[in-house]
C-alpha positions in Angstrom: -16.9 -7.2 -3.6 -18.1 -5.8 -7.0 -17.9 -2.3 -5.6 -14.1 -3.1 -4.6 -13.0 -4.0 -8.3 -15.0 -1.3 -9.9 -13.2 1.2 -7.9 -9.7 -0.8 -8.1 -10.3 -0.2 -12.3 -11.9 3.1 -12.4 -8.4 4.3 -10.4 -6.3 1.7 -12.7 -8.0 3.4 -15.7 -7.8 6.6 -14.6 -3.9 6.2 -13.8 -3.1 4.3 -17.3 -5.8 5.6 -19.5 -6.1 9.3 -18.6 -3.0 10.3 -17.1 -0.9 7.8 -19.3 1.1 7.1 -16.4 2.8 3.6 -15.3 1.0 0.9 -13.3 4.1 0.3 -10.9 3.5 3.4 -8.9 0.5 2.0 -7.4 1.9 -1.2 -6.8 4.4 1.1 -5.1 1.5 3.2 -2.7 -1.4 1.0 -2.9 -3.2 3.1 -0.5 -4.1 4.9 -3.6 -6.9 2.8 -3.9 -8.6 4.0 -1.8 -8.5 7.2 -2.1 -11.7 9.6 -3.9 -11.3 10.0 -7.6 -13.2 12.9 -7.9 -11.8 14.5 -4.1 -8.4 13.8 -3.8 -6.6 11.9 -7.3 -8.6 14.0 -10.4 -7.7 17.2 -8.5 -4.1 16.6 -7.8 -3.3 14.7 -11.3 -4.2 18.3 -12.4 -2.3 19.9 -10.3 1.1 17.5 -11.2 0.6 17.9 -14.6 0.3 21.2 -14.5 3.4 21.6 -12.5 5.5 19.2 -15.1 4.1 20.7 -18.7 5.3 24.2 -17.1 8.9 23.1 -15.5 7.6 23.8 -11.8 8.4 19.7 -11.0 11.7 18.0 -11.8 10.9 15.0 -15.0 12.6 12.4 -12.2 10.7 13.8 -9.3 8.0 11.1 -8.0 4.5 11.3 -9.5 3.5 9.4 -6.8 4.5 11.5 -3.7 2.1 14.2 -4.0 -0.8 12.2 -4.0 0.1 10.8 -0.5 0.7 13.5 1.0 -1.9 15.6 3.7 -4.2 17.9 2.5 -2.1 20.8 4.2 1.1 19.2 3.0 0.1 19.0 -0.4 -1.3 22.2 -0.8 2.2 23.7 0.7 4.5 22.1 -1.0 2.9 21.5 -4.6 0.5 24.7 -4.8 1.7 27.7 -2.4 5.1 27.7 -2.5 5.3 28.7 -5.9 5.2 32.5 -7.5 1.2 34.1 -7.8 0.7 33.6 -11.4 1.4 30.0 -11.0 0.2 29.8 -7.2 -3.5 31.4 -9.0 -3.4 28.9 -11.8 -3.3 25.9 -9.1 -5.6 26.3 -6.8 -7.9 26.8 -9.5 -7.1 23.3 -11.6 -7.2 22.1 -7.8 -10.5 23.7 -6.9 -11.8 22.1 -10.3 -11.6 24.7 -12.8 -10.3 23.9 -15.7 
């Protein structure tokens, strides 16, 4: 049970805290919970952020898609399908570069 809430918080932090992000969007997918900080939501927060600070993702597009999405879905629509420069750029953040 205690391993549950820690890992319900450390995504709740992470979502709030580092990302500065709204609370609803996980009431909205809770599946997110479950989900691997360090696999799957670190890599692909980068990757979002990356794609709004630069213009590459519409301000009302969902945060929240992305990180439901497959592996191959993800990478195709949020990595790939954009010009090299950029295309470099994300598979690096997503890789875990900085």
């Amino acid at each position: 049970m205690l391993r549950s809430e820690d890992k319900l918080n450390a995504v709740m932090s992470f979502w709030i805290s580092n990302l500065g992000w709204d609370s609803s969007a996980l009431r909205i997918r809770p599946m997110l919970f479950g989900c691997s900080l360090e696999k799957r939501l670190i890599p692909r927060a980068k990757v979002v952020k990356y794609l709004l600070s630069n213009g590459l993702m519409k301000k009302n597009a969902s945060i929240i898609t992305p990180f439901s999405l497959t592996e191959e879905l993800f990478l195709k629509k949020c990595v790939t399908c954009f010009e090299e420069k950029d295309r470099s750029r994300l598979l690096t953040l997503y890789q875990g570069g900085c």
